[in-house]
Biopython code that builds the backbone (N, CA, C, O; Angstrom):
import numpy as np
from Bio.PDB.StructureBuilder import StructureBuilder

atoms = [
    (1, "UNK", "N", (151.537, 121.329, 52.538)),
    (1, "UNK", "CA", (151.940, 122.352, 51.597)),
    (1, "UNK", "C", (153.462, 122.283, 51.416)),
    (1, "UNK", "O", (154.177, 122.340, 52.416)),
    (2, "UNK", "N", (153.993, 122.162, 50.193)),
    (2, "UNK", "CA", (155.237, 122.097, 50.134)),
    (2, "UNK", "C", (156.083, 123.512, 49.820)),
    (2, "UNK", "O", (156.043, 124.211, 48.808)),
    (3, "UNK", "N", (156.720, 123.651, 50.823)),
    (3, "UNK", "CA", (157.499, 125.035, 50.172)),
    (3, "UNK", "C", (159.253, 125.158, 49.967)),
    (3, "UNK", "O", (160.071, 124.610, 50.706)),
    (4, "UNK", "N", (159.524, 125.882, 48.964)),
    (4, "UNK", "CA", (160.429, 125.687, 48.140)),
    (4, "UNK", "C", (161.498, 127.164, 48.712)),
    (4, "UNK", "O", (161.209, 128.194, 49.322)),
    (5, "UNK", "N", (162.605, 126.699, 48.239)),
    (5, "UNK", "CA", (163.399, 127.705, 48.830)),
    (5, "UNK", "C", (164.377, 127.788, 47.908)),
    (5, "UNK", "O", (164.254, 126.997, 46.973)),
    (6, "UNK", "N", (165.481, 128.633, 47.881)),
    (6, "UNK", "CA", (166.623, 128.840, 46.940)),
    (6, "UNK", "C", (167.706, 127.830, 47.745)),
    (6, "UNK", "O", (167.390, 127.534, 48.897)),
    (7, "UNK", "N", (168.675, 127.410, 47.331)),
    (7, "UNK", "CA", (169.603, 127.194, 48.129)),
    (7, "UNK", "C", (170.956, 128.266, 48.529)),
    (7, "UNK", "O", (170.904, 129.443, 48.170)),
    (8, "UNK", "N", (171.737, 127.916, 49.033)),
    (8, "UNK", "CA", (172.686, 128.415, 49.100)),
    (8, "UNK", "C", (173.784, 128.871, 48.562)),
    (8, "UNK", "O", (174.032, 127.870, 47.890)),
    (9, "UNK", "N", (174.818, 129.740, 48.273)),
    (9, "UNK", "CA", (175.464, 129.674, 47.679)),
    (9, "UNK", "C", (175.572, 129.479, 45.911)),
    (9, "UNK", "O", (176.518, 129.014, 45.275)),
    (10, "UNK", "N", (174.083, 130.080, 45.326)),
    (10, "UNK", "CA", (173.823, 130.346, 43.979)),
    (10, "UNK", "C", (174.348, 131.813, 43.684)),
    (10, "UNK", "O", (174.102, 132.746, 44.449)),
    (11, "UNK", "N", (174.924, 131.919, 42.780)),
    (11, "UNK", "CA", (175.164, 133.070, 41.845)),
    (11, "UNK", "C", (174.210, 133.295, 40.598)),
    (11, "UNK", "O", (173.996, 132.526, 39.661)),
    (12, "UNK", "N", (173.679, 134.592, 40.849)),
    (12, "UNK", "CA", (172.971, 134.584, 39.655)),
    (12, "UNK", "C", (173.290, 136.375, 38.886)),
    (12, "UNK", "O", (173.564, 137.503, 39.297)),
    (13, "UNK", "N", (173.062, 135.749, 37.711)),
    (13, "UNK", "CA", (173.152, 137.186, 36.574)),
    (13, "UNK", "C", (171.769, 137.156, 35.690)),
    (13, "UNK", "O", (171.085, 136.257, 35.203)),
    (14, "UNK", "N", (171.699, 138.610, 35.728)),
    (14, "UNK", "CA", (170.748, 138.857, 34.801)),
    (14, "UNK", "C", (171.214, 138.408, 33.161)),
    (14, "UNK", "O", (172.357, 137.990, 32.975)),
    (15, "UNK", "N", (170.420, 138.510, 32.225)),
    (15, "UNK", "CA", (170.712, 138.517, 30.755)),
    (15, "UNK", "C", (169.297, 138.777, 29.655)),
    (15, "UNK", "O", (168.393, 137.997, 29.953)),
    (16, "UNK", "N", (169.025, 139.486, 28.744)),
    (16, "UNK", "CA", (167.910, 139.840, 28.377)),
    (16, "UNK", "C", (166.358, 138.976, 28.192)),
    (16, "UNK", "O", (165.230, 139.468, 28.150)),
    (17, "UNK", "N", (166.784, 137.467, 28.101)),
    (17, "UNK", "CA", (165.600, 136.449, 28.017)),
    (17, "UNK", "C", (165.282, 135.919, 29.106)),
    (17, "UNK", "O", (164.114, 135.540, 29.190)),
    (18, "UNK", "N", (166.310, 135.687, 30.451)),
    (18, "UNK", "CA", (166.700, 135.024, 31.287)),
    (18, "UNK", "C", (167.772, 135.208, 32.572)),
    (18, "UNK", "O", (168.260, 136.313, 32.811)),
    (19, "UNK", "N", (168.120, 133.903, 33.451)),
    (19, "UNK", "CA", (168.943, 134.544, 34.080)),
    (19, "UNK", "C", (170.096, 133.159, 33.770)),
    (19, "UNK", "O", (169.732, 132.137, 33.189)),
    (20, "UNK", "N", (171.575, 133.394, 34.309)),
    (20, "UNK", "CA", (172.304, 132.470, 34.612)),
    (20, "UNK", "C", (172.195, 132.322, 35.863)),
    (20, "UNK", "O", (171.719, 133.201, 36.580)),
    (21, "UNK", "N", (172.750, 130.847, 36.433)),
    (21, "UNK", "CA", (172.549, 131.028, 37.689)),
    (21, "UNK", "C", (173.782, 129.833, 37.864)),
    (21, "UNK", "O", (173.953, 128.835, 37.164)),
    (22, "UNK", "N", (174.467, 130.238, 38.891)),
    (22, "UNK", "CA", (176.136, 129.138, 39.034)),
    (22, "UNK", "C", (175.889, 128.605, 40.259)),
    (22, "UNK", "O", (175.726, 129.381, 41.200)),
    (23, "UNK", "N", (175.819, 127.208, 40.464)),
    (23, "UNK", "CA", (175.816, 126.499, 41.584)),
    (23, "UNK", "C", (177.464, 126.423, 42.085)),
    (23, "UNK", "O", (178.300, 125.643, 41.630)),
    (24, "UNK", "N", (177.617, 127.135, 42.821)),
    (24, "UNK", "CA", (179.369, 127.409, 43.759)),
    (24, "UNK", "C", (179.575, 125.769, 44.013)),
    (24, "UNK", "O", (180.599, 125.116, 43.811)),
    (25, "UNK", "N", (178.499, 125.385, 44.435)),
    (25, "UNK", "CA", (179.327, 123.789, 45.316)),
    (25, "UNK", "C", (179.567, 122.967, 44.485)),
    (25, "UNK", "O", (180.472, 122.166, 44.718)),
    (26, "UNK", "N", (178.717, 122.885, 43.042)),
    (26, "UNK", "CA", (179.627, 122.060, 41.927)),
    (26, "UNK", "C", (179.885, 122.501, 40.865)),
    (26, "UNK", "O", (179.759, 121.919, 39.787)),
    (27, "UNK", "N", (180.292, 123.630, 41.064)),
    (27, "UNK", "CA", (180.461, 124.589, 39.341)),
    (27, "UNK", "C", (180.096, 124.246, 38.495)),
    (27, "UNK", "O", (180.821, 123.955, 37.544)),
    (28, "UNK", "N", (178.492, 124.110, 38.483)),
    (28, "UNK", "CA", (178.124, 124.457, 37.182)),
    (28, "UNK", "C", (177.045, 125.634, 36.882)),
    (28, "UNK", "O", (176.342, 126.145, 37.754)),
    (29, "UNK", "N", (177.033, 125.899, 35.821)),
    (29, "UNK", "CA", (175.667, 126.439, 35.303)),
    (29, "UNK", "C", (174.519, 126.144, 35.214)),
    (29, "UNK", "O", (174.293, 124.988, 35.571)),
    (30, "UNK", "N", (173.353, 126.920, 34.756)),
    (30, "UNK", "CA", (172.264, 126.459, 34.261)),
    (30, "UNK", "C", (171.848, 127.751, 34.476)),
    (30, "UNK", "O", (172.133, 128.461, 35.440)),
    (31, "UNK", "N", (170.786, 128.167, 33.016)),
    (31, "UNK", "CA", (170.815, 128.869, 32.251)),
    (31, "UNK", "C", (169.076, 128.898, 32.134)),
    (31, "UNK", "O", (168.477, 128.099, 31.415)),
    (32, "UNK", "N", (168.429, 129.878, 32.900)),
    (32, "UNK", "CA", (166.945, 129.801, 32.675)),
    (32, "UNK", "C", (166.122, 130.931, 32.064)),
    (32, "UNK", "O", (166.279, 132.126, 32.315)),
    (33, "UNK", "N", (165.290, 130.445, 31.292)),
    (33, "UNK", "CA", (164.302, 131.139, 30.385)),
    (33, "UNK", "C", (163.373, 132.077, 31.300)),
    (33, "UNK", "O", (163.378, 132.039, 32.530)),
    (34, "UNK", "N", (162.680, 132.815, 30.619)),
    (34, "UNK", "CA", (161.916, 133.867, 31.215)),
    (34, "UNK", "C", (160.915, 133.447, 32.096)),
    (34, "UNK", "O", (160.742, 134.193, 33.060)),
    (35, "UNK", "N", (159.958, 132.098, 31.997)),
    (35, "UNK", "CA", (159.608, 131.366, 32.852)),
    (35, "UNK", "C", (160.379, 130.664, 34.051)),
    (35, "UNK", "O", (159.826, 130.750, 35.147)),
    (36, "UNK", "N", (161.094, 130.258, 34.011)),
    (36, "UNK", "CA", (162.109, 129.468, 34.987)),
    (36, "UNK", "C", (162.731, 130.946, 36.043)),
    (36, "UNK", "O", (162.786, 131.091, 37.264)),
    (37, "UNK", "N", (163.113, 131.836, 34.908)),
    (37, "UNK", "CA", (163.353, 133.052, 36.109)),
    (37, "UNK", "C", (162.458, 133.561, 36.645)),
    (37, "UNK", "O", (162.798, 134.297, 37.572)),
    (38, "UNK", "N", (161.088, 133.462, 36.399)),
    (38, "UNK", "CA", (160.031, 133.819, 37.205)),
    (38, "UNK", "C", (159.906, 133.389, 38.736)),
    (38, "UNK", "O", (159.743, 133.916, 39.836)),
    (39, "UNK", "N", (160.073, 132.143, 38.179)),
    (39, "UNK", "CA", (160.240, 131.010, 39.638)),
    (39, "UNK", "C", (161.190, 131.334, 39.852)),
    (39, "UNK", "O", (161.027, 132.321, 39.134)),
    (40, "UNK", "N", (162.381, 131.490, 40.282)),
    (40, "UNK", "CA", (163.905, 131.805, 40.460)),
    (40, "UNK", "C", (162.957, 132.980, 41.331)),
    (40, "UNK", "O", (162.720, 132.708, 42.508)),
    (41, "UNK", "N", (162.439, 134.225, 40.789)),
    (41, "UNK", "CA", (162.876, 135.696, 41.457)),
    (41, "UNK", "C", (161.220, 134.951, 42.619)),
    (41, "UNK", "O", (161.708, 134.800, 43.739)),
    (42, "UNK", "N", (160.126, 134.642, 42.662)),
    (42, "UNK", "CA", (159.283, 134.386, 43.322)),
    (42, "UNK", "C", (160.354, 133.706, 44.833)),
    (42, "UNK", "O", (159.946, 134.081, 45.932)),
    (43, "UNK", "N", (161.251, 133.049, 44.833)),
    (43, "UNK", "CA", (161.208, 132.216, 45.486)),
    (43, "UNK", "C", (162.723, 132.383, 46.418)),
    (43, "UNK", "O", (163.451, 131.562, 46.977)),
    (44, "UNK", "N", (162.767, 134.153, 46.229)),
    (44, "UNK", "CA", (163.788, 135.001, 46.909)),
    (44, "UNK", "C", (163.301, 134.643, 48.707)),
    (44, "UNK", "O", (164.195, 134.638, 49.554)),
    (45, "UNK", "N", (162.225, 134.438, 49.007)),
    (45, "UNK", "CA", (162.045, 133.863, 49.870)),
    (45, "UNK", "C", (161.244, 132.749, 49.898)),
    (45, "UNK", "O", (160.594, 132.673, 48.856)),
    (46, "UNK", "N", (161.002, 131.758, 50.746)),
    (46, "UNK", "CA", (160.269, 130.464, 51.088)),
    (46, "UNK", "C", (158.791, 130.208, 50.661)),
    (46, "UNK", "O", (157.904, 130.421, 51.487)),
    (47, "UNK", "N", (158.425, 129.672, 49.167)),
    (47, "UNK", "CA", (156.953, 129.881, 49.003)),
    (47, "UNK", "C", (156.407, 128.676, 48.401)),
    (47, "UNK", "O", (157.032, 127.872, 47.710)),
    (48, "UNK", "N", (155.338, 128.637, 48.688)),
    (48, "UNK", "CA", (154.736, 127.009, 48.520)),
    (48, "UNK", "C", (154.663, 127.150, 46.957)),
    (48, "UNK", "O", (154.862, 128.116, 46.220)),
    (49, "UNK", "N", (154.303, 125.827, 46.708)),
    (49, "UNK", "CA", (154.586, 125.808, 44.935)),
    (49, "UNK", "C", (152.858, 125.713, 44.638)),
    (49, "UNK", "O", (152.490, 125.552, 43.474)),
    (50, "UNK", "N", (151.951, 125.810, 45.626)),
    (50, "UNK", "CA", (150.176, 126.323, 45.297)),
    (50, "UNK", "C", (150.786, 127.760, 44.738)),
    (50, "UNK", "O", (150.246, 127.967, 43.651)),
    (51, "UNK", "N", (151.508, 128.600, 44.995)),
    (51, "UNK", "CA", (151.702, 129.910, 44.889)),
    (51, "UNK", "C", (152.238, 130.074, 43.988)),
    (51, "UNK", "O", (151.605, 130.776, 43.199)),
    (52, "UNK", "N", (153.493, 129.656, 43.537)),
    (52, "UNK", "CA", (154.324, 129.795, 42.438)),
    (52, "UNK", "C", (152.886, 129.282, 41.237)),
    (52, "UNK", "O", (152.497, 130.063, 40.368)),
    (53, "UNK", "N", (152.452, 128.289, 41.371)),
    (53, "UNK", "CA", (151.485, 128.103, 40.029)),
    (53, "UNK", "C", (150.602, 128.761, 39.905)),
    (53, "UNK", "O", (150.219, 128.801, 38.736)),
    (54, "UNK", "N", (149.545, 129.864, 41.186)),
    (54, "UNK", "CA", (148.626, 130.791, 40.565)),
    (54, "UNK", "C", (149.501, 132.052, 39.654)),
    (54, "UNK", "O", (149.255, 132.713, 38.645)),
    (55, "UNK", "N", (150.597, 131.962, 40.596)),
    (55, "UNK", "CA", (151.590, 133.448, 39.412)),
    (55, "UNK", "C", (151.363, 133.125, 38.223)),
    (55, "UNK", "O", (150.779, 133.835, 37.405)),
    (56, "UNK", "N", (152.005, 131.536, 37.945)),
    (56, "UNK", "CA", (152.090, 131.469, 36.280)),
    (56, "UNK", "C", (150.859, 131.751, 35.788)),
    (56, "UNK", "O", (150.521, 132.528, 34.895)),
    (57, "UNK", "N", (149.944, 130.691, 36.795)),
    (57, "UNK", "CA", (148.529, 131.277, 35.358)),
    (57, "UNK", "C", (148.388, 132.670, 35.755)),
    (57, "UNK", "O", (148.783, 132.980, 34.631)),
    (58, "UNK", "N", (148.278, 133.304, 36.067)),
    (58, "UNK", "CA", (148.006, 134.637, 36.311)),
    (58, "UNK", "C", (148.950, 135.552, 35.259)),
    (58, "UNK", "O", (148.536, 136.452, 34.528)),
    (59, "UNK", "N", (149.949, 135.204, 35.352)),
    (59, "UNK", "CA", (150.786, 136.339, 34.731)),
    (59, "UNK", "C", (151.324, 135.681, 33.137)),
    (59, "UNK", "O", (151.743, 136.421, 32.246)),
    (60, "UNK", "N", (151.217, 134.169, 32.997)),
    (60, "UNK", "CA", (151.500, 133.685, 31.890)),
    (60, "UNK", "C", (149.713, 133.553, 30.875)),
    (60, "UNK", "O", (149.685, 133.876, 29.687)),
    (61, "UNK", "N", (148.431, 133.054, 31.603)),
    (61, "UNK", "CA", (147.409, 132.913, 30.999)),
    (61, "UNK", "C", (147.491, 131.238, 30.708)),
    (61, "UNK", "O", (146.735, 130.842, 29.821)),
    (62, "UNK", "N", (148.380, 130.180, 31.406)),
    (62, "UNK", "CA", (148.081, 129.243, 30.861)),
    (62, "UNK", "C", (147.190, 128.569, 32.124)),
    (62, "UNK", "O", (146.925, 129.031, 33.234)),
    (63, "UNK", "N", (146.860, 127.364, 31.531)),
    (63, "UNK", "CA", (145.945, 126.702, 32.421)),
    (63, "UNK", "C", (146.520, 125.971, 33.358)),
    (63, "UNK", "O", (147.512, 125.325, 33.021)),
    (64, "UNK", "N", (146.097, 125.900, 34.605)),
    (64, "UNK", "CA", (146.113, 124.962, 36.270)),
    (64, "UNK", "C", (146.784, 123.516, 35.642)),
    (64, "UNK", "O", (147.720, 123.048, 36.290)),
    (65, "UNK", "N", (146.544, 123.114, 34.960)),
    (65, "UNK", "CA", (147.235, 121.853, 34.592)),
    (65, "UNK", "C", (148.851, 121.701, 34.218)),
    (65, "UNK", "O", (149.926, 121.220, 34.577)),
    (66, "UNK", "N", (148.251, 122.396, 33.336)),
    (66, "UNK", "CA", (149.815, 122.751, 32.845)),
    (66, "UNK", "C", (151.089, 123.680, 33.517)),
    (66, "UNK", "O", (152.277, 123.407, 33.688)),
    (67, "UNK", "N", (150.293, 124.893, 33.813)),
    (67, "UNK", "CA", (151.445, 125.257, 35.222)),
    (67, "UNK", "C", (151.924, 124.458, 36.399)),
    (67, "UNK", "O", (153.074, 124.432, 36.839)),
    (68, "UNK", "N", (150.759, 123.739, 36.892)),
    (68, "UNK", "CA", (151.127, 122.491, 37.902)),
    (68, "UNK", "C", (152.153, 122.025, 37.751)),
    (68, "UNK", "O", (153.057, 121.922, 38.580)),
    (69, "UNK", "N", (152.108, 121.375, 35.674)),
    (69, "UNK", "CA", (152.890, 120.547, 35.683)),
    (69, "UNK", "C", (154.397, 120.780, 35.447)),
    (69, "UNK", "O", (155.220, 120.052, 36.002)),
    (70, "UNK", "N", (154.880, 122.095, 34.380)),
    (70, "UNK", "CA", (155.607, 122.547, 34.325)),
    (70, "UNK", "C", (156.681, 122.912, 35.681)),
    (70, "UNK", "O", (157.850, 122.568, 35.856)),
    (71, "UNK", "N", (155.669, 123.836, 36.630)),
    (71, "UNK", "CA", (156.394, 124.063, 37.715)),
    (71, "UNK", "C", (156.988, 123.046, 38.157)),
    (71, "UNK", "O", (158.215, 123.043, 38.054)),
    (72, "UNK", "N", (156.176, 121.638, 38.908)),
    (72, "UNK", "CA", (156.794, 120.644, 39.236)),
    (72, "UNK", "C", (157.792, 120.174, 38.655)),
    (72, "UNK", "O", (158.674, 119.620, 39.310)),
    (73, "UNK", "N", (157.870, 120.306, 37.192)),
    (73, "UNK", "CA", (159.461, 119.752, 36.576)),
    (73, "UNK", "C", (159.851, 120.758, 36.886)),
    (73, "UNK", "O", (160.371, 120.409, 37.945)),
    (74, "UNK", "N", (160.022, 121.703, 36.827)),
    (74, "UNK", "CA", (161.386, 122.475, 36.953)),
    (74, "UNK", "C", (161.852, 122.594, 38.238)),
    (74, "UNK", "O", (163.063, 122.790, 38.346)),
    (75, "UNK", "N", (161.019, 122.508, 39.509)),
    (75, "UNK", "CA", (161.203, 122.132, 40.770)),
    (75, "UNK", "C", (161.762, 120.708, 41.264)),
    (75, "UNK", "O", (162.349, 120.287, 42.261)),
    (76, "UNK", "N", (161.415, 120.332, 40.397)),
    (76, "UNK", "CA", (162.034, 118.521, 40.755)),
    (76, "UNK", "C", (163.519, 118.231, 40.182)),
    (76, "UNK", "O", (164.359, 117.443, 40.618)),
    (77, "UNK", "N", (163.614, 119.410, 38.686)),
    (77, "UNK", "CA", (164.835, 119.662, 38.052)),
    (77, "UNK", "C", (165.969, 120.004, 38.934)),
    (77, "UNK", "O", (166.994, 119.356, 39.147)),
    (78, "UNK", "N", (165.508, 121.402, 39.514)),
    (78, "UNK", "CA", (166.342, 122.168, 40.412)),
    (78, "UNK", "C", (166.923, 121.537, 41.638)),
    (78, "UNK", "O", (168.123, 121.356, 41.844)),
    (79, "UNK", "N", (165.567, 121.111, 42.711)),
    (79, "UNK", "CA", (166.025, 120.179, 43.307)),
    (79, "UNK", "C", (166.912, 119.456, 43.323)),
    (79, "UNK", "O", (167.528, 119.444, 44.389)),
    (80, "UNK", "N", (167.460, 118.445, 42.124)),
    (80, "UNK", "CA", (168.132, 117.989, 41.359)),
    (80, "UNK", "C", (169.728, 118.301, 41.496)),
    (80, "UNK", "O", (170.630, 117.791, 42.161)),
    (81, "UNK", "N", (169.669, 119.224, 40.693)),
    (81, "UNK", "CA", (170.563, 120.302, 40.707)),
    (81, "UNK", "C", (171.609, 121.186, 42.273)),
    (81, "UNK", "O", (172.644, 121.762, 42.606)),
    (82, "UNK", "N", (170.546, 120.765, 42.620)),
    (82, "UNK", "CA", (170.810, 121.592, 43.998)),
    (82, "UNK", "C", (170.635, 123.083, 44.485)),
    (82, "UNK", "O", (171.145, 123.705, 45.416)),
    (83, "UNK", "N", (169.586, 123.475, 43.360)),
    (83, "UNK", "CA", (169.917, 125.307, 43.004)),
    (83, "UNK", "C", (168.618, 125.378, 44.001)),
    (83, "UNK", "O", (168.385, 126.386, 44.667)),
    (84, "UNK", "N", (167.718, 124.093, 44.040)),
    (84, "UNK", "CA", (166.221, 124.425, 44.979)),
    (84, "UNK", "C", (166.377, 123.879, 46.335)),
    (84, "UNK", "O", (167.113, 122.952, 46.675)),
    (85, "UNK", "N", (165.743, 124.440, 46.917)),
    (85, "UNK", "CA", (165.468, 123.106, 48.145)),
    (85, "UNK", "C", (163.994, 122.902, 48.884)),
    (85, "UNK", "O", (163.038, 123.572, 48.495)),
    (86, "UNK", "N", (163.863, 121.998, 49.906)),
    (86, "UNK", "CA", (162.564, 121.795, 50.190)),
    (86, "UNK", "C", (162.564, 122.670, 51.866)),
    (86, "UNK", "O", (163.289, 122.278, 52.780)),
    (87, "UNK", "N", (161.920, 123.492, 51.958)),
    (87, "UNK", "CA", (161.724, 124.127, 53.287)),
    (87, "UNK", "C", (160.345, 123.923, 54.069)),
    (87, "UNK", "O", (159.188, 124.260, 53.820)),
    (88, "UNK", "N", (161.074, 123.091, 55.332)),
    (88, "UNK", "CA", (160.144, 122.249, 55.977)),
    (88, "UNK", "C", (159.832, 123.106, 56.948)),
    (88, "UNK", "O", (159.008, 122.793, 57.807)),
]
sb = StructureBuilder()
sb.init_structure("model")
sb.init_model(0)
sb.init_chain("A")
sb.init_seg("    ")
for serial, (resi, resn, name, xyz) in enumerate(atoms, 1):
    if name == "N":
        sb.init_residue(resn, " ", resi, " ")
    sb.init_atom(name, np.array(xyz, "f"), 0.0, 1.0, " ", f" {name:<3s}", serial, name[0])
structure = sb.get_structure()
Protein backbone atom coordinates (compact mmCIF):
# COMPACT_ATOMS: atom_id res chain seq x y z
CA UNK A 1 0.00 0.00 0.00
CA UNK A 2 1.51 3.17 -0.87
CA UNK A 3 1.02 6.11 1.32
CA UNK A 4 1.47 9.63 0.56
CA UNK A 5 2.30 12.44 2.74
CA UNK A 6 2.67 16.32 2.44
CA UNK A 7 6.10 17.42 2.62
CA UNK A 8 7.64 19.86 4.51
CA UNK A 9 7.88 23.22 4.59
CA UNK A 10 4.76 23.96 2.04
CA UNK A 11 2.84 27.12 2.35
CA UNK A 12 -0.48 27.06 1.41
CA UNK A 13 -3.45 29.72 0.79
CA UNK A 14 -6.81 29.36 0.25
CA UNK A 15 -8.46 31.10 -3.02
CA UNK A 16 -12.12 30.57 -4.30
CA UNK A 17 -11.50 27.56 -7.03
CA UNK A 18 -8.42 26.29 -5.36
CA UNK A 19 -5.46 26.53 -3.30
CA UNK A 20 -1.82 28.06 -3.83
CA UNK A 21 0.66 26.21 -2.42
CA UNK A 22 4.69 27.61 -2.19
CA UNK A 23 7.37 25.08 -2.02
CA UNK A 24 9.95 27.20 0.64
CA UNK A 25 12.97 24.96 -0.53
CA UNK A 26 12.72 26.09 -4.17
CA UNK A 27 10.42 29.00 -4.39
CA UNK A 28 8.09 28.14 -6.38
CA UNK A 29 4.45 27.91 -6.81
CA UNK A 30 1.88 25.75 -7.99
CA UNK A 31 -1.48 26.55 -8.12
CA UNK A 32 -4.26 23.70 -7.66
CA UNK A 33 -7.79 23.26 -8.84
CA UNK A 34 -10.63 22.12 -6.73
CA UNK A 35 -9.68 18.52 -7.39
CA UNK A 36 -5.95 18.70 -6.71
CA UNK A 37 -6.99 20.60 -3.40
CA UNK A 38 -9.02 17.79 -2.47
CA UNK A 39 -5.97 15.66 -2.43
CA UNK A 40 -3.86 18.46 -0.86
CA UNK A 41 -6.55 18.77 2.28
CA UNK A 42 -7.05 14.55 2.41
CA UNK A 43 -3.49 14.15 2.87
CA UNK A 44 -3.06 16.62 6.05
CA UNK A 45 -2.04 13.40 7.34
CA UNK A 46 -0.37 10.05 5.85
CA UNK A 47 -2.98 8.21 3.51
CA UNK A 48 -2.70 5.54 1.02
CA UNK A 49 -3.65 6.62 -2.47
CA UNK A 50 -6.52 3.21 -2.39
CA UNK A 51 -8.09 6.06 -0.20
CA UNK A 52 -7.53 9.22 -1.81
CA UNK A 53 -9.27 7.45 -5.06
CA UNK A 54 -12.51 6.06 -3.26
CA UNK A 55 -12.94 10.00 -2.06
CA UNK A 56 -12.79 11.07 -5.64
CA UNK A 57 -15.26 8.64 -6.88
CA UNK A 58 -17.32 9.15 -4.06
CA UNK A 59 -17.44 12.76 -3.81
CA UNK A 60 -16.58 13.58 -7.59
CA UNK A 61 -18.99 10.49 -9.25
CA UNK A 62 -16.28 9.59 -11.64
CA UNK A 63 -15.23 6.15 -12.36
CA UNK A 64 -12.25 3.75 -10.56
CA UNK A 65 -10.32 4.16 -13.70
CA UNK A 66 -10.12 7.36 -14.13
CA UNK A 67 -9.65 8.53 -10.53
CA UNK A 68 -6.84 5.89 -10.33
CA UNK A 69 -5.52 7.53 -13.05
CA UNK A 70 -5.77 11.11 -12.46
CA UNK A 71 -4.71 10.74 -8.83
CA UNK A 72 -1.57 8.94 -9.84
CA UNK A 73 -0.57 11.92 -12.11
CA UNK A 74 -0.98 14.36 -9.83
CA UNK A 75 0.87 12.27 -7.20
CA UNK A 76 3.70 11.46 -9.44
CA UNK A 77 3.45 15.39 -10.41
CA UNK A 78 3.83 16.47 -6.83
CA UNK A 79 6.24 14.04 -5.97
CA UNK A 80 8.06 15.72 -8.60
CA UNK A 81 7.75 18.87 -7.31
CA UNK A 82 8.57 18.03 -3.96
CA UNK A 83 5.17 19.32 -2.42
CA UNK A 84 4.38 15.13 -1.94
CA UNK A 85 6.22 12.51 -0.50
CA UNK A 86 6.22 8.74 -0.15
CA UNK A 87 5.61 7.57 3.59
CA UNK A 88 7.09 4.30 4.22
Amino acid sequence: MKMMARSKNILEADFPDGKVLFNAATCRPYILNGTASAIWDLCRRPRDTAAIVRHLREGYGVSAARAGRDVKKFLAKMRRAGIMRREI
